[in-house]
Structures are given as C-alpha cells and as structure tokens.
C-alpha positions in Angstrom: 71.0 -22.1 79.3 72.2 -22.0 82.7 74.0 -19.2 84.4 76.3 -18.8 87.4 74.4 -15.3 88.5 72.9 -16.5 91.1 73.6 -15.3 94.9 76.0 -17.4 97.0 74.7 -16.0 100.1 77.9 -14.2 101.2 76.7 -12.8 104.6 77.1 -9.1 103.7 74.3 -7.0 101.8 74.0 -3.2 100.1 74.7 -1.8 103.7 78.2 -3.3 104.1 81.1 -1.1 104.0 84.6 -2.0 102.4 86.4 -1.6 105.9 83.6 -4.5 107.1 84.6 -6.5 103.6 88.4 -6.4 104.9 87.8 -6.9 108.7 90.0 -9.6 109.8 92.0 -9.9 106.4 95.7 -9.3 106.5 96.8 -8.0 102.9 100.2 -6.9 103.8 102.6 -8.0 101.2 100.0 -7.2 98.0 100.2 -4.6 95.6 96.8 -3.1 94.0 96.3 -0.7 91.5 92.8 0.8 92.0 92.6 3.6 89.3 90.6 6.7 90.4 91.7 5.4 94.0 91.7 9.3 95.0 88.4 10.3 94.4 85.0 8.9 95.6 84.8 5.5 95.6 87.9 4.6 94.3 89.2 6.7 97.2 87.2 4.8 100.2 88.9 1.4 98.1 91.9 2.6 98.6 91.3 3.2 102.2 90.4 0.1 102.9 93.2 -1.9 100.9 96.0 0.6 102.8 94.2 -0.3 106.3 94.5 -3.8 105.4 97.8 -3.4 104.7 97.9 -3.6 101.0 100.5 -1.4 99.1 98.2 0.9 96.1 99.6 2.6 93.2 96.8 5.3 92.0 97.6 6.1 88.4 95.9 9.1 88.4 94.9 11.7 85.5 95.2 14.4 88.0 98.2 13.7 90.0 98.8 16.6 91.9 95.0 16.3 93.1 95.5 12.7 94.1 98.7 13.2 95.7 96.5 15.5 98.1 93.7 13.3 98.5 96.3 10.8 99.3 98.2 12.5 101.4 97.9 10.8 105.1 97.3 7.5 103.5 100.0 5.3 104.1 101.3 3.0 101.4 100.0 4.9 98.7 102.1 5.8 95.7 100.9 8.0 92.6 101.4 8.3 89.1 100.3 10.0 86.1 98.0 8.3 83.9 95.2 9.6 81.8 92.7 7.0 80.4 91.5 8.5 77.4 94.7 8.5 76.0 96.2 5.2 74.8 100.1 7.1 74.8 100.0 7.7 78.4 98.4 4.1 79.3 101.3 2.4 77.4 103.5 4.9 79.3 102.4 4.3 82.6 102.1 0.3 81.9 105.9 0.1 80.5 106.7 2.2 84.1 105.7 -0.2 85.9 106.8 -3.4 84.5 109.6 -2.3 84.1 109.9 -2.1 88.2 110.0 -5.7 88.3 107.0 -5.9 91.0 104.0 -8.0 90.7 100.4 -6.7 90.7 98.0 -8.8 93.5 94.8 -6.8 92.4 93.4 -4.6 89.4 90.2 -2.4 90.2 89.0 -0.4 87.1 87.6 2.2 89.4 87.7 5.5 87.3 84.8 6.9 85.0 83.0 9.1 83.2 79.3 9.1 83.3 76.9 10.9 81.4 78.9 13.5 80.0 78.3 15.8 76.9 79.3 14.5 73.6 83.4 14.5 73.3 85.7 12.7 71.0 89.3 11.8 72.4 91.5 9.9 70.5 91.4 9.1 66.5 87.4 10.6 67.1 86.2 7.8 70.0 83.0 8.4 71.7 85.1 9.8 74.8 82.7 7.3 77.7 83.6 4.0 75.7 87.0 5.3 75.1 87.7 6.0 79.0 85.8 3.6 80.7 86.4 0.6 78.6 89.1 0.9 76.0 91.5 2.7 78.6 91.0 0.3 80.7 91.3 -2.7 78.1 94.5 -1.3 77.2 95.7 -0.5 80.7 94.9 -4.4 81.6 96.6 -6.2 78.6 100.0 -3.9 79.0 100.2 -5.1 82.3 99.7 -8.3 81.9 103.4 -9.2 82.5 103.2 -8.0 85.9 99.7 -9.6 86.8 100.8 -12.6 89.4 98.9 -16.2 89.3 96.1 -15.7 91.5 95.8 -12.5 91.1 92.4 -10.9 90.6 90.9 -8.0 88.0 88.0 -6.1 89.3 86.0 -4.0 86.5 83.4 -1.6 87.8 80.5 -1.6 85.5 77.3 -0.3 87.1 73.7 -0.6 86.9 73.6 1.9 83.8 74.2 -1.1 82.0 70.7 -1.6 81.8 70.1 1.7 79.6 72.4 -0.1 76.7 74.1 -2.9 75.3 76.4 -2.4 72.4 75.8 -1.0 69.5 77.2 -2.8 66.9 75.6 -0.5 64.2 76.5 2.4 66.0 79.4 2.4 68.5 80.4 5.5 68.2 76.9 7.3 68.0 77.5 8.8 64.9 74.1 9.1 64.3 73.0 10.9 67.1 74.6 11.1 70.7 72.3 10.3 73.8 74.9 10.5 77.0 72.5 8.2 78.8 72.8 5.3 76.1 76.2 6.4 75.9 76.9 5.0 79.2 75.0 2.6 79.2 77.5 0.9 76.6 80.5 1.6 78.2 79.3 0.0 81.3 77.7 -3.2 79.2 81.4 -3.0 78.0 83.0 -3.2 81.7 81.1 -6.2 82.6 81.6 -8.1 79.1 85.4 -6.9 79.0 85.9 -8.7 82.7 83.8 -12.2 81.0 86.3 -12.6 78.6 89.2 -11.5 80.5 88.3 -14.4 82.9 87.9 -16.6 79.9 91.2 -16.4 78.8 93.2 -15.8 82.1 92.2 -18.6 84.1 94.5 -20.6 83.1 97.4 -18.8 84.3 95.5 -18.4 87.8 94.2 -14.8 87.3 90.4 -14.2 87.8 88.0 -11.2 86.5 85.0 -10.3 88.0 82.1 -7.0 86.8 79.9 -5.2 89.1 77.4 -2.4 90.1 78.1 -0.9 93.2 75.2 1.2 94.2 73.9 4.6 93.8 76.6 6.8 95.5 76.0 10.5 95.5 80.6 10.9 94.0 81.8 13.5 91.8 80.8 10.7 89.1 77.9 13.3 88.9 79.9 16.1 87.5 78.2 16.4 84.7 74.8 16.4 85.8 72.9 19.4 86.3 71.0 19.8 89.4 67.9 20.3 87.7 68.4 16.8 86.3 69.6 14.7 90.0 67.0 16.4 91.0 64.1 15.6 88.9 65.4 11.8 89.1 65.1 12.3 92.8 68.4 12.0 94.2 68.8 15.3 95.7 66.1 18.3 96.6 66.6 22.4 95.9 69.3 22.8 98.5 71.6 19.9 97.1 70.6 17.6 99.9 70.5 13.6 99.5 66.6 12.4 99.3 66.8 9.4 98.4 67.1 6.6 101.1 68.3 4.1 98.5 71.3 6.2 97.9 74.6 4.4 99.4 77.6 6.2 101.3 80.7 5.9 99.8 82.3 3.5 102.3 79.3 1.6 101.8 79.6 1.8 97.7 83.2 0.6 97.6 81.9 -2.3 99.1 81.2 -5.0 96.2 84.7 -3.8 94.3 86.3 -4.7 97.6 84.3 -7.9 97.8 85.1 -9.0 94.3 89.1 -8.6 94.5 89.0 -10.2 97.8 86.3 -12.8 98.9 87.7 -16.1 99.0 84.0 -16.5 98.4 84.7 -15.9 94.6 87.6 -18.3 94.4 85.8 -20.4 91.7 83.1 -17.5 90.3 85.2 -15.8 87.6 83.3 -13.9 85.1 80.1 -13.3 87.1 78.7 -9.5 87.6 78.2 -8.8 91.1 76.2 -6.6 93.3 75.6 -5.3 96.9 78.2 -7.6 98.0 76.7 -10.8 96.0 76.2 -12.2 93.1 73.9 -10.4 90.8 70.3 -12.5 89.9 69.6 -12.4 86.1 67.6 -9.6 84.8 64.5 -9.6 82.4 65.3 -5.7 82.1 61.8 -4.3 83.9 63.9 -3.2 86.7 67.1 -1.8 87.0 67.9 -4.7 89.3 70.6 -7.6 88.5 72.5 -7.9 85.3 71.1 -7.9 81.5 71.9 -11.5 79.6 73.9 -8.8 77.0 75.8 -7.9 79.8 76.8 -12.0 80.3 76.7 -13.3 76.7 80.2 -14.9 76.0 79.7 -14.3 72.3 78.9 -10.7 72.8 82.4 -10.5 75.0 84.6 -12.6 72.8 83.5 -10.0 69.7 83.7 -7.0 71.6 87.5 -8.2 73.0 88.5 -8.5 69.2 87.2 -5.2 68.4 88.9 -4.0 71.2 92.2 -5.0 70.6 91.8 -3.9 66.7 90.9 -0.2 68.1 93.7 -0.2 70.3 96.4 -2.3 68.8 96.9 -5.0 72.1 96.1 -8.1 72.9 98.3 -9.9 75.4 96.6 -13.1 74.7 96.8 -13.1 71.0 
C-alpha cells in the first residue's frame, strides 16, 4: 500500500528552532490556541506565534501560573481549562464560540507522560483521558469557530512506538504499565489528527501528528531521577548528557512547522518529525512513525469510540 510519509525535503532539520520556522512570515491577523502554551514547549510555540504576530489564547489548567509565564508576551490571552475534565472543556469551548472570533490554528500541545496510575473522569486511564479524549473533545466543540483553511496540529511523540491501542484493554484494567500507557495516548494523538483530516478537508481545515524531539520540559515530572538517569538523559547532578537531546526552541519546531508550512498545503494527515515528514517505521528503532500509528481503519474506530466516551462528534 502506499503511504504519503515520506520526506518532502523541507530545508530545515532536528536543529531548527520555531523562531527560524516563522522567520519572514507575517501572521498578524490569526488567532491560535496552543494549549499548554505556558509551559515548555508549548511556551516557546507561543513565543514564536506572538513574534510573528499571531494573537494566542492559552487555555490553561493552571491559570494563575500561565498568566505569569505569560506575562511580557504580547498578544497573549489566558483562560481556564483543565483537560481531564470534559465539564470544563465544554465550558471553555462554549466561551469562546460564543465570542464570535474565528480560530486560524489548533496545537494540542499539553500532556501527561508517564505518570503513576490515576483515573479522572467516570474511571478513565487519566494519559488517554488528557492527552487524547480532552483534546478530541476540546477539537469537536470548537469546531464552529475553526475557519476554512485553518489548520489542527496534534502533538503525538515518539512514545508511540511503545504502544498502539489496546482494544482489549484501553483502560489497563488488567495491569497498568505508565510506559504502554503512553505509548497509547500518543498512537491516539497521531490517529485522532488522520481522521480529523479525513473528515475536515472538505470544509478547508487540515490536521497534521508529530513527534517533536526529546526535550528535557517539565513533561518529565513524573520521572524519578534514578530513572532519566539510567535511560541516559541526565547524570547525578541533574545535568543534560545526552547530545541527542533538543532545546526547547528547537523542540517547538515541527508543531510550528506543521500549523504553518505552506509546505504541507496538500499533506493532511501525515505524522511529522524534525521539521519533515516522518519515513515509515518497521518498529526496530524509535525512528519515524508505526503503520498503527497511520492505519485509517484504526483512526476511523478509535474516532467512534471517542465520540461514544465523550458524547461529541461535530461531524456526526
């Protein structure tokens, strides 16, 4: 069968920086919504779409911690919005349509990674919960406000590759592994942007996945430093020993590139990476993107579960 991950040759690579993404591009006039935008990579996205002239709303499960992250940006507005609850997405959603403005660019920035086992919701595995579902849901209520041409960005990440979904066992009700854990939610991201792309191209709007690197963020909360350690990331004094390892400026990069190459104009649905598209995978490296991660099947089933676990489907 043939694919469309394959690199384009775009002219940037895994050292490019989100500021180099935008240089020369004039996106005053756009609104984005980059959620997380306060906060490590999300934060350096949201630097880059305010120097580039971009308007961002952060919604924000922390508000007063964004607002002072936030606070010399220009053209940055905050509101509260926690992902893990599905209240408080159709809350924020409903807020916002009901301004009347028009949304330019949607980055599912925010995450959980590798946390200990926690429930949210009617008894969700709390990773798939926050960084798909909330996200699904957060997509399909603003729908309304999503303008032709417009562009959703869904960061997925390499962790894909310890998981795809598990149909038997979504919820890991027969044993939690964090890592696997994951490793679903971020198949989830990539197959949730597929579909999306599937069934809003025809209104203009396009949907693209990605992994953007391994960036040393508070992503890694829940990691012990025993543990970045013994996978080599930092050493006994908490310093960075990897060279692989990307800044932040550097990680916001492919997010930046996917909402905004002109590039991409006919590419929607592909996974991306280090500023490209991503090669297929055969799964002995933690390289390019798993055919799970691309399978239209897989995407179309998980989007009906999805809107049966939440209770929305704008396209339905």
């Amino acid at each position: 069968m043939t694919t469309p991950q394959h690199k384009i040759g775009s002219g940037f690579g895994e050292r490019s920086t989100a500021d180099e993404i935008l240089r020369g591009t004039d996106l005053s006039g756009t609104l984005a919504i980059i959620t997380g935008g306060y906060s490590g990579l999300g934060l350096e996205t949201t630097r880059a779409f305010t120097r580039a002239g971009a308007h961002v709303v952060v919604p924000a499960r922390r508000p007063e911690t964004a607002q002072a992250a936030l606070a010399e940006f220009d053209g940055v507005e905050v509101a509260s919005l926690d992902l893990a609850d599905l209240d408080s997405v159709r809350k924020f959603a409903g807020r916002f349509v009901a301004s009347g403005r028009g949304v330019d660019f949607v980055v599912n920035n925010a995450a959980v990674m590798a946390c200990p086992e926690t429930r949210v919701g009617p008894g969700w595995e709390a990773q798939f919960a926050t960084n798909h579902l909330g996200h699904y849901a957060l997509v399909n209520r603003l729908w309304p406000a999503i303008k032709p041409g417009a562009r959703v960005v869904s960061v997925s990440s390499a962790g894909h590759h310890y998981s795809g979904i598990r149909w038997d066992d979504l919820g890991f009700e027969r044993g939690y592994d964090k890592w696997q854990a994951y490793g679903q939610a971020k198949t989830a991201n990539a197959l949730f942007a597929l579909h999306l792309d599937t069934l809003a191209r025809d209104a203009g709007v396009r949907a693209f996945s990605l992994h953007p690197g391994g960036i040393l963020t508070p992503l890694q909360r829940h990691l012990p430093k025993e543990e970045m350690i013994a996978i080599g990331w930092i050493d006994e004094a908490g310093n960075q020993v990897n060279d692989s390892i990307k800044t932040p400026e550097q990680g916001a990069a492919t997010q930046t590139w996917a909402a905004t190459s002109p590039q991409l104009a006919e590419m929607g649905g592909v996974y991306c990476e280090d500023c490209d598209i991503a090669e297929p995978s055969d799964g002995t490296v933690r390289a390019g993107v798993r055919d799970y991660a691309t399978d239209p099947e897989q995407a179309a089933r998980l989007w009906a579960l999805s809107a049966e676990l939440t209770g929305v489907n704008a396209f339905s």
